[in-house]
MIDOKE-638122 format. One record per residue (C-alpha): residue number from 0; x, y, z. Coordinates in Angstrom, 2 decimals, decimal comma, m for minus. Layout:
+-----+---------+---------+---------+
:   n :      c1 :      c2 :      c3 :
+-----+---------+---------+---------+
: NUM :       X :       Y :       Z :
...
+-----+---------+---------+---------+
***
This chain:
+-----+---------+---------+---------+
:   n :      c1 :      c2 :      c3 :
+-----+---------+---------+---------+
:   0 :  191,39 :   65,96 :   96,39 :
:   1 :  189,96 :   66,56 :   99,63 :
:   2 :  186,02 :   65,94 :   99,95 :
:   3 :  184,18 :   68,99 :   99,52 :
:   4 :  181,52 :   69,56 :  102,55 :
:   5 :  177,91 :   71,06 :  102,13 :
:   6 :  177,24 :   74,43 :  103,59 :
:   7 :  175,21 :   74,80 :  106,77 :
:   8 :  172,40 :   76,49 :  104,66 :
:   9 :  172,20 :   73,38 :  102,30 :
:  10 :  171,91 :   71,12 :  105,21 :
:  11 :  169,31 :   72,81 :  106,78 :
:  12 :  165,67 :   70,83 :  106,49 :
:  13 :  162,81 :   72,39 :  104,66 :
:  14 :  159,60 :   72,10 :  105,72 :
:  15 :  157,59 :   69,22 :  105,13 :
:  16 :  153,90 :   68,21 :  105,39 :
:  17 :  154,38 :   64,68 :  105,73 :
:  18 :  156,69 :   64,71 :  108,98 :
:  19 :  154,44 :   63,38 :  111,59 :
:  20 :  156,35 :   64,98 :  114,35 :
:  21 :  154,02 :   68,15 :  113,85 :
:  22 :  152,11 :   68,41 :  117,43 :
:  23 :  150,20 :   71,24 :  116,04 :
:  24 :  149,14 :   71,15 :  112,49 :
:  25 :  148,35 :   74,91 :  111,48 :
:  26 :  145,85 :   75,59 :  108,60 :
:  27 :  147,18 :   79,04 :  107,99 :
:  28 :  150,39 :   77,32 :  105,94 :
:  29 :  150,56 :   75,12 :  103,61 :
:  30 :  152,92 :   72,99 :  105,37 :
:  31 :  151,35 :   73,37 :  108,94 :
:  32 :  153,88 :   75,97 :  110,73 :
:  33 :  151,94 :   78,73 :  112,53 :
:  34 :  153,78 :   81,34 :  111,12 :
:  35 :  153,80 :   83,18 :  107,68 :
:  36 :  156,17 :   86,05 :  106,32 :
:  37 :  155,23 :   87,78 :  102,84 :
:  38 :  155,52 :   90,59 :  100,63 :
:  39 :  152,76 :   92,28 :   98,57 :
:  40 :  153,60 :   94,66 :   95,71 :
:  41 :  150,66 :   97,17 :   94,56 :
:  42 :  152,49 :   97,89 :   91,45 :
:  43 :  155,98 :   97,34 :   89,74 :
:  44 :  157,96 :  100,54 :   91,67 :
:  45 :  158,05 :  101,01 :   95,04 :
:  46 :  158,89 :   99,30 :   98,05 :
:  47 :  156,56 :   95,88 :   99,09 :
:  48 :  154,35 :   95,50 :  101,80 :
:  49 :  155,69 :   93,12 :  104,41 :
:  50 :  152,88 :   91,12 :  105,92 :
:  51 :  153,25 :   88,88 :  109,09 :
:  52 :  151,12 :   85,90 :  110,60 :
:  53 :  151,18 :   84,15 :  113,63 :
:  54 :  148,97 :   81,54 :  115,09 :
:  55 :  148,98 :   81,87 :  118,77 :
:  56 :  149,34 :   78,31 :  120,26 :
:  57 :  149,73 :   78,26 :  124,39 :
:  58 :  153,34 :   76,32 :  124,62 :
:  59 :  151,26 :   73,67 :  126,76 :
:  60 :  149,47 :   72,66 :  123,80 :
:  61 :  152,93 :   71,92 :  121,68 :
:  62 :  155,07 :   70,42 :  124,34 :
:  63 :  152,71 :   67,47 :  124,97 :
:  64 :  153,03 :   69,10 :  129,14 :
:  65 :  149,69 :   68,97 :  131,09 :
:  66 :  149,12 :   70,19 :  134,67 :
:  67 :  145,47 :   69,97 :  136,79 :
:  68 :  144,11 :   72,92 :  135,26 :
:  69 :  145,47 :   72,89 :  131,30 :
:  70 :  143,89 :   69,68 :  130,16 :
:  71 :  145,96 :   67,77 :  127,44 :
:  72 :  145,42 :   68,88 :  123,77 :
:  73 :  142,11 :   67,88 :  122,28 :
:  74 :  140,73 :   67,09 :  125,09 :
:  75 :  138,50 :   69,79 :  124,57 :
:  76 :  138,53 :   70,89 :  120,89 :
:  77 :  137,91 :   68,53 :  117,75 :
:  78 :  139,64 :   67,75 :  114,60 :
:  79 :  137,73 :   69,85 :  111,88 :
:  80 :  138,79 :   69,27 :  108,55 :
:  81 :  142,28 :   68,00 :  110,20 :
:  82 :  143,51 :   70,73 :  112,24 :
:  83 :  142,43 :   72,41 :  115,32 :
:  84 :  143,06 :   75,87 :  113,98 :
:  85 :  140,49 :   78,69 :  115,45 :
:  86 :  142,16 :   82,40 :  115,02 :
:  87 :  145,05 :   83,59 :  113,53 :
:  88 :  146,69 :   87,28 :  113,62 :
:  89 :  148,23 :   89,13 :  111,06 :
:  90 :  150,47 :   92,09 :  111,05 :
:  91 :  150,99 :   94,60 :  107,70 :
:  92 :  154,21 :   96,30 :  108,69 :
:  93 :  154,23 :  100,13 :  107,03 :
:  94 :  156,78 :  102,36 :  107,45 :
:  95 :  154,56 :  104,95 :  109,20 :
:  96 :  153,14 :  102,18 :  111,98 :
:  97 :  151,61 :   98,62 :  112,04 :
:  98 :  148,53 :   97,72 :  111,58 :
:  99 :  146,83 :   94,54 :  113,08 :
: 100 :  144,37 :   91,84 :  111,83 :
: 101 :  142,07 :   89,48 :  113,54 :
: 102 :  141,02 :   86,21 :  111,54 :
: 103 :  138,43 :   83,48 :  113,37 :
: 104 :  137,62 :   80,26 :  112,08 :
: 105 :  134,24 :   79,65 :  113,02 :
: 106 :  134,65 :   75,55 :  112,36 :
: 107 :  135,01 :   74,69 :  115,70 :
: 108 :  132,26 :   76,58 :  117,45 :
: 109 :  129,75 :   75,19 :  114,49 :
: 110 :  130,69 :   71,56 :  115,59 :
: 111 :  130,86 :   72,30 :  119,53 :
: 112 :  127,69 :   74,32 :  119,65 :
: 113 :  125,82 :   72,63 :  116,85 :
: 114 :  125,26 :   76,35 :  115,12 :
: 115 :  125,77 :   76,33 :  111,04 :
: 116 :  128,64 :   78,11 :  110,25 :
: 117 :  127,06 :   80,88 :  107,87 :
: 118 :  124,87 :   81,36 :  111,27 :
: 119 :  127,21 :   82,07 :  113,37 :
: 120 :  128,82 :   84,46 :  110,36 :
: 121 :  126,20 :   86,36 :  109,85 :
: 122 :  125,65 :   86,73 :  114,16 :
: 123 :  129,31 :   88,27 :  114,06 :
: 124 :  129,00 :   90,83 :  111,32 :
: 125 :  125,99 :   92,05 :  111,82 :
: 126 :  126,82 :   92,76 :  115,87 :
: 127 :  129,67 :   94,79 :  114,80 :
: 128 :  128,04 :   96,30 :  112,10 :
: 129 :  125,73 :   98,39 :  114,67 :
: 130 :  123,62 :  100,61 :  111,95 :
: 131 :  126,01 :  100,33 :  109,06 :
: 132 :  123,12 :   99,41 :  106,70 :
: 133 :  124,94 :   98,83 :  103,24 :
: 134 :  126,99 :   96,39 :  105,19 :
: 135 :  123,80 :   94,37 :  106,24 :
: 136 :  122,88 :   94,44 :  102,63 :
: 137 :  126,00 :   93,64 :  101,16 :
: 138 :  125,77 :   90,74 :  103,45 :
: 139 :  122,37 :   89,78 :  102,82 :
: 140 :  123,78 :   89,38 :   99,40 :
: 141 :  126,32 :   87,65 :   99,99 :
: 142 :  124,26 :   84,95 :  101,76 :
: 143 :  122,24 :   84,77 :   98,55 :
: 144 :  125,69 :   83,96 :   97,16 :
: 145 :  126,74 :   81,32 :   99,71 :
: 146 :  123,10 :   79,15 :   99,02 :
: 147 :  123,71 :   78,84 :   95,67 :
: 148 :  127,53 :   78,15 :   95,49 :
: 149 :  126,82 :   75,62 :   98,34 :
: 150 :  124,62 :   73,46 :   96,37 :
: 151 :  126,31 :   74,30 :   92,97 :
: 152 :  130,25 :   73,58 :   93,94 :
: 153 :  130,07 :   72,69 :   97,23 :
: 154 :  131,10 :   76,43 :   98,88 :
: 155 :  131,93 :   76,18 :  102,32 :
: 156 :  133,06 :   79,06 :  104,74 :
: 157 :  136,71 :   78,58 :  106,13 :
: 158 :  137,67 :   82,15 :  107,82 :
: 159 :  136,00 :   85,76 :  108,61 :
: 160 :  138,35 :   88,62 :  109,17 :
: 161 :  138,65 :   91,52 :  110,73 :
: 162 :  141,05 :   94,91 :  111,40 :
: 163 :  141,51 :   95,68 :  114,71 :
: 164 :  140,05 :   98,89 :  114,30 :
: 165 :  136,54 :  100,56 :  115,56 :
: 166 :  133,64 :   98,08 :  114,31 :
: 167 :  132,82 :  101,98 :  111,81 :
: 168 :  136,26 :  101,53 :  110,32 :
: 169 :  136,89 :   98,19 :  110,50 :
: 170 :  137,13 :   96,13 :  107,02 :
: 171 :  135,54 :   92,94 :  107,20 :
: 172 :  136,57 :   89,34 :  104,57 :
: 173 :  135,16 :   86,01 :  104,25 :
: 174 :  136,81 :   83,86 :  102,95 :
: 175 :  135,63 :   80,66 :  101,12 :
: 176 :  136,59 :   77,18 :   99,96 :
: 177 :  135,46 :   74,93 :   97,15 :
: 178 :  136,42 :   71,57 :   96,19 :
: 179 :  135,69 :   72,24 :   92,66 :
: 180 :  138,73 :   72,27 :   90,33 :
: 181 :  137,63 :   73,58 :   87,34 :
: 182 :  138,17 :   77,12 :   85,76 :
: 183 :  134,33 :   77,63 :   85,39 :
: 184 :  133,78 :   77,58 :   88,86 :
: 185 :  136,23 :   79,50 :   89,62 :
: 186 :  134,82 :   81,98 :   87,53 :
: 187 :  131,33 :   81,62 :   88,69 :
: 188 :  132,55 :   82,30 :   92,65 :
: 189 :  134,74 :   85,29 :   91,54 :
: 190 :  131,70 :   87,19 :   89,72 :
: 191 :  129,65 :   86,29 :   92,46 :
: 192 :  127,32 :   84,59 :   90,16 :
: 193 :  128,26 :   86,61 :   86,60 :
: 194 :  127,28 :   89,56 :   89,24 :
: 195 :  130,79 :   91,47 :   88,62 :
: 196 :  130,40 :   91,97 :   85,02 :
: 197 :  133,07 :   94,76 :   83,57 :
: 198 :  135,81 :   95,00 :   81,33 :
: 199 :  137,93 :   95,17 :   84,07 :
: 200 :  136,67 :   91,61 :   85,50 :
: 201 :  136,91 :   90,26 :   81,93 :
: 202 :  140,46 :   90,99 :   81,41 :
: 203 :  141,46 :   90,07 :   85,07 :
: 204 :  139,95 :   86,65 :   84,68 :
: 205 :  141,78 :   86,29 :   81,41 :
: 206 :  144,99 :   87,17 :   83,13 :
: 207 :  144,09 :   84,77 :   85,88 :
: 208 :  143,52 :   81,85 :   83,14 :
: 209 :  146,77 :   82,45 :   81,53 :
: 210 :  148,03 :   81,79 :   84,99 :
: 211 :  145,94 :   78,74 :   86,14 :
: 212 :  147,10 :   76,44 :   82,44 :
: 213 :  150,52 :   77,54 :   83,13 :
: 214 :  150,52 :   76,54 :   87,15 :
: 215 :  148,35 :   73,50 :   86,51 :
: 216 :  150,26 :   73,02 :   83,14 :
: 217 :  146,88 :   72,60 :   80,72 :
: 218 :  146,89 :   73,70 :   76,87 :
: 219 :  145,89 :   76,78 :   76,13 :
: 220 :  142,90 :   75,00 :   74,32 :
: 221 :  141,56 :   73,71 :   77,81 :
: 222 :  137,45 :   74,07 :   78,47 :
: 223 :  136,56 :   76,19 :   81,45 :
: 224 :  134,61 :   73,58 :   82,55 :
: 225 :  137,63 :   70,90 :   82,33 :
: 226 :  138,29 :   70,00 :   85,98 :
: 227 :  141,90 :   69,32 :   87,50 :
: 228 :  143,38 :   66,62 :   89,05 :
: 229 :  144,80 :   68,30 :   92,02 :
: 230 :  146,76 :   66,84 :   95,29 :
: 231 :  145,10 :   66,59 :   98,45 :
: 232 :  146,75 :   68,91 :  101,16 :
+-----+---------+---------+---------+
***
């Protein structure tokens, strides 16, 4: 019987955090690469939204190359929180046009400059927000927010984002991270606080804790305030 071979598409490696050939270690991914393609569906009809990321990286900086005037990667930029990442961009592909998405990680500048991170935050949105004042209140807020959580569970801010649109139109997101693992604080962030208090919330954090015990495989039985053993990435 003759020996049966393995398709090309079996033998083809999958992506893997521990490989320490990586030269550049991307934080948008899970497993490092500086590029991201996904879908996003609104409802169940219809056709998805494709999204695409990229982290620009000059080729200098990935093929280990250095002449006089491109000094040799991290030469002059630091580790933060293992990676060097500092902006990504993101494209939502529509069938009526493209549009295009700015995010900044404001790590870098914090350490170089020796500016907290919120600081320089704040700085950003409230330059482009020119005289949009429920946007300086809603961000006012937010900082409120940030104090607390920071003490509380440890609430640190990764990424701000922005459309590439006029600073009128443009959305803006922060995003944060916690090292907490437990359901209750994820509750506490996503209510800002028990802030967001609706039916609507109520039932959507149900829905989301029928999804964390099944992903993190807890009983149904589990205390909010039970935290997780989870993997460092």
């Amino acid at each position: 019987m003759p020996e049966s071979k393995s398709s090309p598409a079996a033998e083809k490696p999958m992506p893997d955090p521990k490989k320490k050939h990586l030269i550049w270690s991307s934080f948008m991914t899970d497993d490092y690469t500086p590029i991201e393609l996904s879908w996003a569906w609104e409802d169940d009809t219809g056709n998805p939204e494709v999204r695409l990321s990229i982290e620009p990286i000059r080729r200098i900086l990935v093929s280990g190359l250095t002449t006089r005037d491109e000094p040799r990667m991290g030469s002059n930029s630091t580790m933060i929180d293992g990676h060097q990442s500092q902006y990504f961009a993101a494209f939502d592909l529509f069938p009526i046009g493209i549009t295009f998405k700015v995010y900044y990680l404001p790590a870098q500048k914090s350490y170089r400059d020796g500016i907290p991170v919120w600081n320089i935050v704040h700085a950003a949105v409230t330059e482009m927000s020119g005289h949009n004042s429920s946007r300086i209140l809603a961000l006012d807020k937010l900082f409120n927010f940030y104090l607390a959580c920071s003490v509380k569970y440890g609430l640190k801010v990764e990424i701000v984002g922005s459309d590439y649109l006029p600073a009128s139109q443009a959305r803006v997101k922060i995003y944060f991270r916690t090292s907490s693992s437990s359901f209750q604080s994820v509750r506490y962030i996503m209510t800002l606080r028990g802030v967001l208090a609706s039916d609507n919330m109520e039932a959507a954090m149900k829905t989301l804790r029928v999804s964390w015990n099944l992903v993190l495989g807890l009983n149904a039985d589990s205390t909010e305030g039970e935290a997780v053993d989870l993997p460092l990435v």
